[in-house]
C-alpha positions in Angstrom: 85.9 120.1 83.2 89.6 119.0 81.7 91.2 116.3 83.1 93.9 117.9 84.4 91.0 119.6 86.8 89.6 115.7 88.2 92.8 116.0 91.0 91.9 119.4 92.6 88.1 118.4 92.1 87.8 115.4 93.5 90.0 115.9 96.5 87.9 118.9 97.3 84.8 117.4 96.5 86.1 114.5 98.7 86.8 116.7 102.0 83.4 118.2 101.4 81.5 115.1 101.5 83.9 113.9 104.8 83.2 117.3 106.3 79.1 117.3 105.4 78.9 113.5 106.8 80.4 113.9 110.0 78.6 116.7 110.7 75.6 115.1 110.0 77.0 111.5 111.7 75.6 112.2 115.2 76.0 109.5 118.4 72.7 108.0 118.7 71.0 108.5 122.3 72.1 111.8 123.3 75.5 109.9 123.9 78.7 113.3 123.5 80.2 114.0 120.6 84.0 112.1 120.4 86.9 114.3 119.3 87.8 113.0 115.4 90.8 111.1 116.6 88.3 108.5 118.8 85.9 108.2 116.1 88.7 107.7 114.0 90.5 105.0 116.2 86.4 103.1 116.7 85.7 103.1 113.2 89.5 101.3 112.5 88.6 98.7 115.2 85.3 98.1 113.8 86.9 97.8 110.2 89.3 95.6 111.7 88.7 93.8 114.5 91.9 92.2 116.5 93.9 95.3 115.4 96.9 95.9 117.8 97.7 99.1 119.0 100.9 99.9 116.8 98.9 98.4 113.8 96.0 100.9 114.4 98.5 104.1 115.2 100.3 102.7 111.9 96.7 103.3 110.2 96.1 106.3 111.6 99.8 107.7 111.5 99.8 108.3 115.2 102.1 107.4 117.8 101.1 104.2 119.5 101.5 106.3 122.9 98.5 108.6 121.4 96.5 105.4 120.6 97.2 104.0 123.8 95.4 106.9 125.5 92.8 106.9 123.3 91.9 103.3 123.7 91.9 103.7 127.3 89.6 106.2 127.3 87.1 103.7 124.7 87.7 101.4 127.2 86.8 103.2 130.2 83.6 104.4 127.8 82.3 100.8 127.1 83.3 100.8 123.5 86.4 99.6 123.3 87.9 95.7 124.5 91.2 95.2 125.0 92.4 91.7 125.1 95.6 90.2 125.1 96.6 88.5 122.0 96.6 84.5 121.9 100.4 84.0 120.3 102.1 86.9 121.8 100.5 88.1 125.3 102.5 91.4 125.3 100.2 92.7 122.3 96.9 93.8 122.6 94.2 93.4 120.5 91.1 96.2 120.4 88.0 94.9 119.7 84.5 96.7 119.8 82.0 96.0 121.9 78.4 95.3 121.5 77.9 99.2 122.6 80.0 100.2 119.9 78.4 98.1 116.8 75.0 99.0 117.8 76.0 102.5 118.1 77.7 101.9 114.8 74.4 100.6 113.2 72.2 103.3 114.4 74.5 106.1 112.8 75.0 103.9 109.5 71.2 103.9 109.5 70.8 107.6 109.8 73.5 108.4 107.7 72.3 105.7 104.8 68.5 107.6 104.8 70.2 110.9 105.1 72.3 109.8 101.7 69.2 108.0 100.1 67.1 111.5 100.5 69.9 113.4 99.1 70.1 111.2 96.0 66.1 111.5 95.9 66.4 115.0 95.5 68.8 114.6 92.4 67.7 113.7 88.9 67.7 110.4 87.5 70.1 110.7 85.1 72.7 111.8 88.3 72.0 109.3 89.9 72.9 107.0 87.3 76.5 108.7 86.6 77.2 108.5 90.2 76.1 104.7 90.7 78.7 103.7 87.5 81.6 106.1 89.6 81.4 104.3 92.7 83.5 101.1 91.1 86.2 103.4 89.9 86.1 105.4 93.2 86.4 102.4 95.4 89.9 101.2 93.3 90.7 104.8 93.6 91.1 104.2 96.9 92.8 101.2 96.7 95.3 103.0 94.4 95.4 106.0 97.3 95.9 103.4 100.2 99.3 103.0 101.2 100.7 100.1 102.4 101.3 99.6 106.0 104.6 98.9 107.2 
């Protein structure tokens, strides 16, 4: 593959993996499946707890009214605090709940044995190339990442 090909590649490559993951990344205790833009808005808060609503639909590149509905309903659902912040009472800040990191930990768990049996099933010497990518994948991100307003 040419270098000029590593762009198309790896963004496709990179929707394959999001698509194969989540379809594999299934609520633990026969609890529904959330629409994308909850487990979206959960897996922000957990990255970042104290996260206000206009931060998180900043992240997301939502409208905070969206967010706002959606947080109700993680509320309402048990996976989902909303407190009011210490320095400025009129902001909120969304914070999960014990539901939602032990739901959080089960999935990570499945996910992580689903991954570690997939890497199993490849040779060695793949599984080398891919543990000396991850470094320059995760600043790949960074670079990716823009900056929040």
């Amino acid at each position: 593959m040419s270098t000029r090909d590593v762009p198309a590649e790896l963004t496709r490559l990179v929707w394959t993996l999001h698509r194969v993951l989540n379809q594999t990344r299934r609520p633990p205790g026969g609890e529904p499946v959330r629409p994308p833009a909850q487990v979206e808005l959960l897996q922000l808060v957990l990255d970042e707890p104290g996260i206000s609503v206009r931060d998180a639909a900043a992240a997301l590149h939502m409208q905070p009214h969206n967010v706002s509905t959606l947080v109700t309903l993680l509320v309402r659902d048990g996976l989902l605090d909303r407190a009011p912040h210490p320095e400025d009472r009129r902001t909120a800040q969304l914070r999960p709940t014990r539901a939602a990191l032990d739901a959080r930990r089960r999935i990570d768990s499945n996910l992580h044995l689903g991954v570690t049996g997939a890497l199993a099933a490849l040779p060695a010497d793949a599984l080398e190339r891919i543990a000396a990518a991850i470094p320059d994948l995760w600043r790949l991100a960074e670079e990716l990442t823009p900056p929040r307003p």
